[in-house]
C-alpha positions as CSV (number, residue, x, y, z in Angstrom):
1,X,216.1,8.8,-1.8
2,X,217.8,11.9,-3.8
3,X,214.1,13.4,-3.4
4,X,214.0,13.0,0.1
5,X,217.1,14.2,1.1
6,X,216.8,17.6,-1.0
7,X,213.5,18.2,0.4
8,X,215.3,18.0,4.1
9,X,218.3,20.0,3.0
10,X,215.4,22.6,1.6
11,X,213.6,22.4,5.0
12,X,216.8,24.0,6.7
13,X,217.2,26.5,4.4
14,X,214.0,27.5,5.1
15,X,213.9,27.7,8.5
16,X,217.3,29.6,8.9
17,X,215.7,32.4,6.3
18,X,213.0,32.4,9.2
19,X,215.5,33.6,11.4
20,X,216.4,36.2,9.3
21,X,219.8,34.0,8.1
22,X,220.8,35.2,4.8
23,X,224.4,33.8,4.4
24,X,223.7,30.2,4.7
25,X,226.6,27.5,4.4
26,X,225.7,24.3,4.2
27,X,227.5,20.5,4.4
28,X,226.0,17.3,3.3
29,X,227.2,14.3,3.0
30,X,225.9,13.5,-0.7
31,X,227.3,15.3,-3.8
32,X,224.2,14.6,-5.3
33,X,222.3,16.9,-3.5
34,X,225.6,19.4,-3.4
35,X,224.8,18.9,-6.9
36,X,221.3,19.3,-7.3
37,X,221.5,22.8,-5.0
38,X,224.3,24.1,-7.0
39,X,223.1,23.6,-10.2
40,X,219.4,24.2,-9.7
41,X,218.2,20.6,-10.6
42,X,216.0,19.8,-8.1
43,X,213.1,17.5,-8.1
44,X,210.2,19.7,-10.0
45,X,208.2,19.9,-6.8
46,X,210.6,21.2,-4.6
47,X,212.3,23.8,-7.4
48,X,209.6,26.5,-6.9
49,X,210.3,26.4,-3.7
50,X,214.4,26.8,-3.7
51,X,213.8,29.5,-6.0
52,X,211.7,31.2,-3.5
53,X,214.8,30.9,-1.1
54,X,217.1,31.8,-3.8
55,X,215.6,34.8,-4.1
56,X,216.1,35.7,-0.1
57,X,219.7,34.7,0.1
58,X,222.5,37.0,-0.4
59,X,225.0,34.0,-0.3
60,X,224.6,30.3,-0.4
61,X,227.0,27.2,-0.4
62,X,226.3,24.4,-0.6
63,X,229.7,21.6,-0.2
64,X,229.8,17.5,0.3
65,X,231.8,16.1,3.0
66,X,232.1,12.5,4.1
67,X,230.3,12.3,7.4
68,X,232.8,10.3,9.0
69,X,235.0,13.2,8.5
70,X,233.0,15.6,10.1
71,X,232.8,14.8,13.6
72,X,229.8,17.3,14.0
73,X,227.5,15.9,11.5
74,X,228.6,12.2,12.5
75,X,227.3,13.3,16.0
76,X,224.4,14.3,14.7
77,X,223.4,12.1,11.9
78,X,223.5,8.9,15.4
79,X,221.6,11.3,17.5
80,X,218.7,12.4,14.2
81,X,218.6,8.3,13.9
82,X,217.1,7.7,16.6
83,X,214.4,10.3,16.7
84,X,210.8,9.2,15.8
85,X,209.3,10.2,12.6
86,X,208.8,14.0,11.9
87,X,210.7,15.2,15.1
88,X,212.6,17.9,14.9
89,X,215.8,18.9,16.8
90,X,216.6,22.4,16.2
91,X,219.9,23.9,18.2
92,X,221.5,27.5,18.3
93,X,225.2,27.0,18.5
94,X,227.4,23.8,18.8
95,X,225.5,20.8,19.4
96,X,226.4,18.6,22.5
């Protein structure tokens, strides 16, 4: 599962350095993947790739929160569940 939700938390970074986003701030709900990020142990098949980001990024953070806490990512993490497989929700601003 670790593996999976790295390579999700990856995806996002890579799509905001699409947008030209180089001061990226992240919040998951696992301190294992806080972890992984912050320390640079990440699966071996997704660790070329974060270094590739790495190397765009002017400033990243990367913190663990417990979802229920964040009403935002609570939101979200209901509405992402009931999406069918590789759909993508993508929103500018604050979610509805």
């Amino acid at each position: 599962m670790g593996k999976d939700k790295d390579d999700q938390v990856l995806k996002r970074v890579e799509c905001a350095l699409t947008k030209g986003w180089q001061h990226i701030w992240l919040e998951t709900n696992s301190e294992a993947t806080a972890l992984a990020f912050n320390m640079d142990k990440l699966p071996w098949m997704l660790l070329p790739r974060w270094m590739n980001c790495k190397g765009q990024l002017v400033k990243f953070k990367i913190s663990s929160i417990w979802r229920e806490a964040n009403f935002t990512v609570d939101t979200l993490a209901k509405a992402g569940a009931t999406l069918q497989d590789n759909v993508t929700n993508l929103v500018n601003g604050k979610p509805d």
